[in-house]
C-alpha positions in Angstrom: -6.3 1.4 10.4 -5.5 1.5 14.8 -7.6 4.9 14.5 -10.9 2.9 12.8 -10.4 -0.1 15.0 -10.4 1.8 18.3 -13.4 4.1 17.1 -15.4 0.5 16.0 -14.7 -0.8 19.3 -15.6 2.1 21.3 -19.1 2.7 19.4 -19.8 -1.2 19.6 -19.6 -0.6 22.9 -21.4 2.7 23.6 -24.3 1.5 21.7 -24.2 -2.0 23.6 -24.5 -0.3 26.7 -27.0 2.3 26.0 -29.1 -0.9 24.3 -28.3 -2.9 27.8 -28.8 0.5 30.1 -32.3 1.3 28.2 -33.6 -2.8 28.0 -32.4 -2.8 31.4 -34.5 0.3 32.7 -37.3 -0.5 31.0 -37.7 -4.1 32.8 -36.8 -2.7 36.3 -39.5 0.0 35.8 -42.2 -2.5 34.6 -40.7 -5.0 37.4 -41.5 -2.6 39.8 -44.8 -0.9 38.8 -45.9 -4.4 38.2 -45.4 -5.4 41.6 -46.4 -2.1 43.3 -49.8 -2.8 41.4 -50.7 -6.1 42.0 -50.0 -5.7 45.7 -52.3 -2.5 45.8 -55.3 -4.1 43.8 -54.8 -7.2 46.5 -54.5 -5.1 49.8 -57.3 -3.5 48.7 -59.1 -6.2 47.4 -58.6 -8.2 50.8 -59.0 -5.5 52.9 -62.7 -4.3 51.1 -63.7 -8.0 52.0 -63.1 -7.6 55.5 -64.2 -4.0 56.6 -67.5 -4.7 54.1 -68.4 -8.2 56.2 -70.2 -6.0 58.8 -71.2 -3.5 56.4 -74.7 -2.0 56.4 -76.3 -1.1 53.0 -77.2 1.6 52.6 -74.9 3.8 54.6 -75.2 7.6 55.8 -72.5 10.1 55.6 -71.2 9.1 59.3 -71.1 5.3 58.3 -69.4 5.8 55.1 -66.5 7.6 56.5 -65.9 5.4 58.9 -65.7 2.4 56.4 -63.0 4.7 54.5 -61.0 5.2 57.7 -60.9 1.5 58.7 -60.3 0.3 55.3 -57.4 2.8 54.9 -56.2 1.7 58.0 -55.4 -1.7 56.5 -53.7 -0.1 53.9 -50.6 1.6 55.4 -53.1 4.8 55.9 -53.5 5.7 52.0 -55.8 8.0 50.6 -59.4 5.7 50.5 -62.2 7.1 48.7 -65.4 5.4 49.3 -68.7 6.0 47.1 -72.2 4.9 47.4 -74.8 6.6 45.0 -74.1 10.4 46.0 -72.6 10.1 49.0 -69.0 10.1 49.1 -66.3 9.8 52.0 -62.7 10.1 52.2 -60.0 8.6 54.8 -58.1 11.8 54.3 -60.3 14.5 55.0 -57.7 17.0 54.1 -56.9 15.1 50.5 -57.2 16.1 47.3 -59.1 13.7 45.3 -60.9 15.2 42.7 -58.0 15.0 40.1 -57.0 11.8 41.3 -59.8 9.7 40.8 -60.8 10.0 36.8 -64.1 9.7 35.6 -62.5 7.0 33.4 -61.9 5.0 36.2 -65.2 5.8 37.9 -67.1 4.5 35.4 -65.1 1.2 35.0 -65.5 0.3 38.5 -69.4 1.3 37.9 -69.6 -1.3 35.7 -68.6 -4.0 38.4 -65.9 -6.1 36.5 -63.7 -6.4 39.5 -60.9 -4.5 40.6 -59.4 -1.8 38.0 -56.2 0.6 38.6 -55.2 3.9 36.6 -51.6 5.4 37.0 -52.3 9.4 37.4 -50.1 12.1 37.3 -51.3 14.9 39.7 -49.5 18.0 40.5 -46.1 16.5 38.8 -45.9 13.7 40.9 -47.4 9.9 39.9 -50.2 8.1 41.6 -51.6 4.7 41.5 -55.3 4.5 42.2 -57.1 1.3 42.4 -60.8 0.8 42.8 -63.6 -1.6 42.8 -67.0 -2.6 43.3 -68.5 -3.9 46.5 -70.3 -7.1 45.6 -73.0 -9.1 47.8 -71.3 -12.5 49.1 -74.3 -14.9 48.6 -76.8 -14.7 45.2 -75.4 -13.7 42.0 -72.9 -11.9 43.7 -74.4 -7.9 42.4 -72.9 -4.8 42.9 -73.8 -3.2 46.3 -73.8 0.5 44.9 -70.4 1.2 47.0 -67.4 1.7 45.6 -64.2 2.2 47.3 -60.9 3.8 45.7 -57.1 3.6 47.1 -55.0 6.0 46.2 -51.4 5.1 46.4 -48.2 7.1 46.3 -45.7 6.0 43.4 -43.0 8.6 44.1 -41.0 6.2 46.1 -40.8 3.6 43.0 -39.9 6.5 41.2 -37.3 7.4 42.8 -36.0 3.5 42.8 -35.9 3.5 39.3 -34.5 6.8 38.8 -31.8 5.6 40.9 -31.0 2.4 39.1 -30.8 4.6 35.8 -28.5 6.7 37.4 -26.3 3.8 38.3 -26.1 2.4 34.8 -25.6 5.4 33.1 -22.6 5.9 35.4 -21.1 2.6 34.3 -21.1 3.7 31.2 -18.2 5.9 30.9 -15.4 2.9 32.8 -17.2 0.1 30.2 -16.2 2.5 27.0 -12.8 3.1 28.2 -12.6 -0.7 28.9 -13.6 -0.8 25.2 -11.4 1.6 24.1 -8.2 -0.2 25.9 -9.2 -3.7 24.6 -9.7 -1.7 20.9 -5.8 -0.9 21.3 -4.7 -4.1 22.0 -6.7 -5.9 19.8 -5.5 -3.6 17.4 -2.0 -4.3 18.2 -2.5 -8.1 18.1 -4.1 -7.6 14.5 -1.9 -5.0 13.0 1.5 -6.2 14.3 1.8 -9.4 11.7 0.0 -7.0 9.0 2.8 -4.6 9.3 5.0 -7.6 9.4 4.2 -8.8 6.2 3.7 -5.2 4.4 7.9 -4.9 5.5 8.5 -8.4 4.5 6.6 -7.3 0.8 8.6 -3.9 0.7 12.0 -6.4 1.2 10.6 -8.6 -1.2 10.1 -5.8 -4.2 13.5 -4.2 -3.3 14.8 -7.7 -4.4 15.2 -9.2 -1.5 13.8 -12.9 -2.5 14.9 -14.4 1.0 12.3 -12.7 2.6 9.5 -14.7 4.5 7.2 -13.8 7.4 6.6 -16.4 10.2 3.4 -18.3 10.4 1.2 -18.4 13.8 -2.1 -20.1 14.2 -4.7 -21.0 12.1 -6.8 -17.7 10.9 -6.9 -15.9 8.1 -3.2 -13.7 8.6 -1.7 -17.5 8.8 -3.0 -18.5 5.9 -2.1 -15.1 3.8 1.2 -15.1 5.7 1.4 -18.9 4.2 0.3 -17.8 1.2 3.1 -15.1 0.7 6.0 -17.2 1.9 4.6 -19.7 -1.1 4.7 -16.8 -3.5 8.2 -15.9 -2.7 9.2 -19.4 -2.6 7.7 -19.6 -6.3 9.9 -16.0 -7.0 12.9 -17.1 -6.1 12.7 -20.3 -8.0 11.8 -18.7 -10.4 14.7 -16.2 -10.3 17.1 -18.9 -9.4 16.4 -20.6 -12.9 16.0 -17.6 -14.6 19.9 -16.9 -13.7 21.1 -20.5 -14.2 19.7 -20.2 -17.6 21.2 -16.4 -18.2 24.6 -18.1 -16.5 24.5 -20.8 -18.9 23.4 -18.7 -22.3 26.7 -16.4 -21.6 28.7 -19.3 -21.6 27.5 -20.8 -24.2 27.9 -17.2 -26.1 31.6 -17.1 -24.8 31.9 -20.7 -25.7 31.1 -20.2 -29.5 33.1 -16.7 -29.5 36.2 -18.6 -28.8 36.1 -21.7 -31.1 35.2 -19.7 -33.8 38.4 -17.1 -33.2 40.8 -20.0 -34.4 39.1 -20.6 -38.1 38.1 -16.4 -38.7 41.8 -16.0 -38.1 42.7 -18.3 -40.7 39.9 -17.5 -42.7 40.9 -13.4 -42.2 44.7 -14.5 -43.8 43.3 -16.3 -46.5 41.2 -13.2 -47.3 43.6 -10.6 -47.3 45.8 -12.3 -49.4 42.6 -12.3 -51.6 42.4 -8.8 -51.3 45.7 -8.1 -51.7 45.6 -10.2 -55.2 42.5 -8.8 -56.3 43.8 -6.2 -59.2 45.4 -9.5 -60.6 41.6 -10.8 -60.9 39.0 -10.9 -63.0 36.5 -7.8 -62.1 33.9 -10.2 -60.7 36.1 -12.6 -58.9 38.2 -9.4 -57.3 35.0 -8.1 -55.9 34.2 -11.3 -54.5 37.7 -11.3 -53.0 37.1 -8.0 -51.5 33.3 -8.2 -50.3 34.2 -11.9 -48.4 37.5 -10.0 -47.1 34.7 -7.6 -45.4 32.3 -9.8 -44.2 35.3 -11.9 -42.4 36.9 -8.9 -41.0 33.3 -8.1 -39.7 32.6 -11.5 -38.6 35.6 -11.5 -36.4 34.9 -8.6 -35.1 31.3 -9.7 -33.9 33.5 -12.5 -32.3 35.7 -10.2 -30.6 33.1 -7.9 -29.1 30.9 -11.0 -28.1 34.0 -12.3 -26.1 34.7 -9.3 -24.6 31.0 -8.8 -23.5 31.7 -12.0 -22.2 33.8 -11.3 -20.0 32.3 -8.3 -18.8 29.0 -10.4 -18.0 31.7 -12.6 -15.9 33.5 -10.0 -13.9 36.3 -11.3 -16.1 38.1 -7.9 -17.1 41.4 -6.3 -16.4 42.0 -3.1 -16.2 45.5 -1.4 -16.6 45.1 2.1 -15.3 47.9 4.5 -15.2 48.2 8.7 -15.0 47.0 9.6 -18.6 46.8 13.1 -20.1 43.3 12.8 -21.9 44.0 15.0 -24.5 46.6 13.3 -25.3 44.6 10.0 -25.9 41.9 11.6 -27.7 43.9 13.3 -30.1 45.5 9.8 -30.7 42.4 8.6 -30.8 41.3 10.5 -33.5 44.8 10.4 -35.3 44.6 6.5 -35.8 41.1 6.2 -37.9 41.9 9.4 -39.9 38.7 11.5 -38.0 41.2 14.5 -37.2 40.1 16.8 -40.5 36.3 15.8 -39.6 35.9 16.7 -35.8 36.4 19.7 -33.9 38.4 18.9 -31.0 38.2 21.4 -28.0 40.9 19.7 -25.7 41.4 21.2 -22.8 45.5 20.8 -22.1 46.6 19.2 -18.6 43.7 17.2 -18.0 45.0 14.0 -16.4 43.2 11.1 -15.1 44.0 7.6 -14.2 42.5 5.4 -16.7 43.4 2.6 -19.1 44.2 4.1 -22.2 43.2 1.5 -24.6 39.4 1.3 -23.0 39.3 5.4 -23.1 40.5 4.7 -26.6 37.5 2.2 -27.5 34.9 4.4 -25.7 36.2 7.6 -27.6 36.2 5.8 -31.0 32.7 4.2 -30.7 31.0 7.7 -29.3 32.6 9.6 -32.2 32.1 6.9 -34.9 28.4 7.2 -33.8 28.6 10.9 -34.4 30.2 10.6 -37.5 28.0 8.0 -38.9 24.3 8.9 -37.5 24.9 12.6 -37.1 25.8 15.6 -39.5 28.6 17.7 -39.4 29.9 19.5 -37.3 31.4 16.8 -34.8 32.6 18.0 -31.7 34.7 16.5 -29.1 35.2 18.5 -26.1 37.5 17.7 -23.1 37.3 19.4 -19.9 37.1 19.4 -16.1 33.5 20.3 -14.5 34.5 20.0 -11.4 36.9 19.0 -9.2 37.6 14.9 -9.3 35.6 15.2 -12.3 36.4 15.0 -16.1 34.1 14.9 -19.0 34.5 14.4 -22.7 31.6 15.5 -24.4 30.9 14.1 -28.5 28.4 16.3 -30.3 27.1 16.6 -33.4 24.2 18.4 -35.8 22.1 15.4 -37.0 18.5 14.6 -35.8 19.3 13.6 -32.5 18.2 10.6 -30.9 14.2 10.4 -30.0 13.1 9.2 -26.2 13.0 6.2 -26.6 16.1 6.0 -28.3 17.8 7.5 -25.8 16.4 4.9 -23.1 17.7 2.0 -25.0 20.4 3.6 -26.4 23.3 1.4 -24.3 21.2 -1.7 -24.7 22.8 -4.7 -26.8 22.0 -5.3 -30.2 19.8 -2.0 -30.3 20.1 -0.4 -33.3 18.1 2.9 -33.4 18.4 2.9 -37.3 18.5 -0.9 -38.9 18.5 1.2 -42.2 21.9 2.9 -41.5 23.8 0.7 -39.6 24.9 -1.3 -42.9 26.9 1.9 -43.8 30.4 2.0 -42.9 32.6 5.1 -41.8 35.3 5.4 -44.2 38.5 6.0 -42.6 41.4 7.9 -43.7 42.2 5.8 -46.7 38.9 5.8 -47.8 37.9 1.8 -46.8 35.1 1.2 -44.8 35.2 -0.6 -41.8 39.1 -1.3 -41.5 40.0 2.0 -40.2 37.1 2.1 -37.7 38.0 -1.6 -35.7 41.4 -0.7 -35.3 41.5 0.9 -31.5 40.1 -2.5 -29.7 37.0 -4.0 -28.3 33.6 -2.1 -29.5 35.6 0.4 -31.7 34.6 1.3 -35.1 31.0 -1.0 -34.0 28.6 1.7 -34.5 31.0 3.9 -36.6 31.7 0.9 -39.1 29.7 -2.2 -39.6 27.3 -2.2 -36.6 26.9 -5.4 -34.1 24.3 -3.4 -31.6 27.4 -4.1 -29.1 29.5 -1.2 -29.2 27.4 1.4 -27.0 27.2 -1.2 -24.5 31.2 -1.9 -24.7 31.5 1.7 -24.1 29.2 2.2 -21.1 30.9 -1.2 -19.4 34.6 0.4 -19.9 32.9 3.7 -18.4 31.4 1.9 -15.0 34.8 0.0 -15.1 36.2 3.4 -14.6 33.9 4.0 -11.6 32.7 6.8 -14.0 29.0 6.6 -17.0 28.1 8.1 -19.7 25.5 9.9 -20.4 23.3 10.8 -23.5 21.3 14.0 -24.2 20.1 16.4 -26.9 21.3 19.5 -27.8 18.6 22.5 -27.6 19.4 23.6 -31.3 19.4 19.9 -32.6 22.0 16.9 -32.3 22.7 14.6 -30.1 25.3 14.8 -27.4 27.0 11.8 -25.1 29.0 12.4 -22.3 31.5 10.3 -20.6 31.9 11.3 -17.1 35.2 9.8 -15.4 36.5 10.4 -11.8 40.5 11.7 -12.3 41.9 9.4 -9.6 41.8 5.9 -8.9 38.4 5.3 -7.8 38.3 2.2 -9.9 35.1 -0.1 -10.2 36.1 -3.0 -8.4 36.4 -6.3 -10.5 37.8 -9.9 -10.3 40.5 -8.9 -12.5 41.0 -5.3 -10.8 41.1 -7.6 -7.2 44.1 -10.0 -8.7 46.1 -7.6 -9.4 
């Protein structure tokens, strides 16, 4: 934008002062010849009157040169040519007239209207030549016969105007670079709050809402400055109440989580003893006893991953991190919902870490239920170290695989990639659904048994809590495969819990 301002300026002002130099020419050129002219015709005119006063008509050769000489005399000693009928006489006796003195000219002094003038060029060089008729003073004031002509060098003006192009071309050259120089810092006075504010919207997208751009004068950057400080103003607000109301939803989330703990705990006693009763029942009331046994358990496990969501949204999480051998916890992992005869576990042996066993133990059991329950068989689970500082367990299996989008939304809550499936329950090693799966913690069992859409997301948060992810991909031969990526030592995600420790 500096480049196109600064070449604007500078042909603004090369054409201004080639209009100015040109307008200016022209009216010192006519200025001139103007003058030059009317001074001839009224030297000439004047000087005619006076020589022709003692006149005789008709003149000879001798007398007619004589009245060229004196008249020419009068006239600075320029070229007088003076005509009566075919006699012709010149001041100059050595001049060149011939071509001077058109036949144009001639005949419109013939006709006696008064003085006329031609501007000749003769030989290359210009000529003004001014004639008229000789009148008779007294009567009706007829043409005598004799003519007279001046002839009158214009090489002088010629030169003067020559010279005062010269001079205004030559100020040419320091009135562009003056426009050049004023183009640059009219540029910078233009550009510099433009680049302010294109830094102040760059701030602003990058999520900086307190950025603002100060307001000078009265044109049209102060008002789109003004305008843009409004805008954010409006943003932030905006964002400000968009988090008081987000603040205030995961309370009220957390809020209802932990009333309803109290009654589902009763209400989970009450239904296992149902359950536990239920051969002593009739058929229908016995599968009533075992389907509400279900639902509570299922219900309060909503609860419990809805509080502990909770209290990830609130930085509200402790994390008890010790030297663990991760094979070890996978294995037990695996052990404690009966999964052992279904996966293939590749454990590679003296992997250690420092993590919180029960959180590896929730994000093991929901990554595997997943494979267990949306996959086909074989389900892998794969332990290793990639690098050093690095350790990766790796859950495959040979189902579809997730699609794209799937994949993108995969961690989101409540996403369920399948609503058809997610009613079906992994049965454990006893053969219950649902029971075998919620036993490791928070998020366990939630994809593998009866789904809330909670347990991915429960997984990544114990994963970033970790200062590690996870990651989901697909297998080139079909499958989908997720990866959770831990650092081995203690570079711990730093919470409120992890900081009052």
């Amino acid at each position: 934008m500096r480049v196109r301002l600064v070449v604007t300026f500078v042909l603004v002002a090369l054409l201004s002062a080639v209009t100015a130099t040109a307008l200016a020419y022209r009216d010192a050129r006519t200025a001139v010849l103007q003058r030059t002219q009317n001074t001839a015709v009224n030297d000439l005119r004047e000087r005619v009157a006076v020589v022709a006063a003692g006149f005789d008509l008709p003149p000879d050769q001798r007398s007619l040169s004589r009245f060229a000489a004196e008249v020419s005399e009068g006239l600075g000693a320029r070229i007088v040519v003076a005509r009566h009928e075919d006699l012709s006489a010149v001041s100059d006796a050595y001049a060149d007239t011939e071509g001077r003195i058109t036949a144009e000219l001639r005949a419109a002094v013939r006709a006696g209207d008064g003085a006329r003038f031609q501007r000749v060029e003769w030989r290359g060089e210009p000529y003004l030549v001014v004639g008229t008729p000789v009148t008779y003073a007294d009567g009706d004031r007829r043409t005598s016969g004799l003519e007279v002509f001046a002839i009158t060098d214009l090489r002088a003006e010629r030169d003067d105007t020559a010279a005062l192009l010269d001079s205004v071309q030559e100020g040419i050259v320091p009135v562009v670079v003056a426009a050049a120089l004023l183009a640059l810092l009219a540029a910078g006075t233009v550009l510099r709050p433009v680049r302010k504010l294109g830094r102040a919207t760059r701030e602003l997208a990058a999520g900086d809402l307190g950025s603002r751009v100060a307001v000078r004068g009265r044109d049209e950057l102060a008002d789109l400055a003004r305008t843009f400080n409004e805008t954010a103003d409006a943003l932030q607000s905006s964002d400000a109440e968009l988090r008081t109301q987000e603040a205030k939803a995961r309370r009220f989330v957390a809020d209802v989580s932990h009333e309803l703990r109290t009654p589902l705990a009763a209400m989970a006693m009450v239904a296992t003893v149902l359950e536990e009763d239920a051969d002593q029942l009739p058929p229908d009331a016995a599968r009533a006893a075992r389907t509400v046994g279900a639902e509570t358990a299922r219900l309060s496990r909503l609860v419990e991953d809805l509080m502990e969501i909770s209290r990830f949204d609130a930085g509200a999480v402790r994390l008890n991190a010790s030297e663990t051998d991760l094979a070890d916890t996978v294995r037990a992992s695996l052990a404690l919902r009966g999964w052992t005869d279904r996966v293939t576990a590749e454990l590679a042996e003296g992997v250690r870490a420092v993590v919180d066993r029960r959180r590896i133990d929730v994000i093991v059991s929901n990554l595997v239920g997943n494979a267990l329950r949306h996959g086909a068989p074989p389900v892998t689970v794969t332990l290793a170290a990639p690098a050093e500082g690095r350790v990766a367990v790796e859950v495959a299996d040979r189902g579809p695989g997730l699609p794209p989008e799937a994949r993108e939304r995969v961690f989101d809550r409540f996403y369920k990639a399948d609503e058809a499936r997610t009613r079906t329950a992994v049965t454990g090693r006893d053969g219950q659904a649902g029971r075998d799966g919620w036993a490791g913690g928070p998020g366990a069992g939630l994809d593998g048994g009866q789904g809330s859409g909670l347990g991915m997301a429960i997984a990544l948060e114990n994963a970033r809590l970790h200062g590690g992810t996870i990651e989901v991909g697909q297998r080139p031969d079909g499958g989908a495969v997720f990866t959770l990526i831990l650092p081995s030592g203690p570079t711990l995600r730093s919470t409120g819990e992890e900081e009052g420790r």
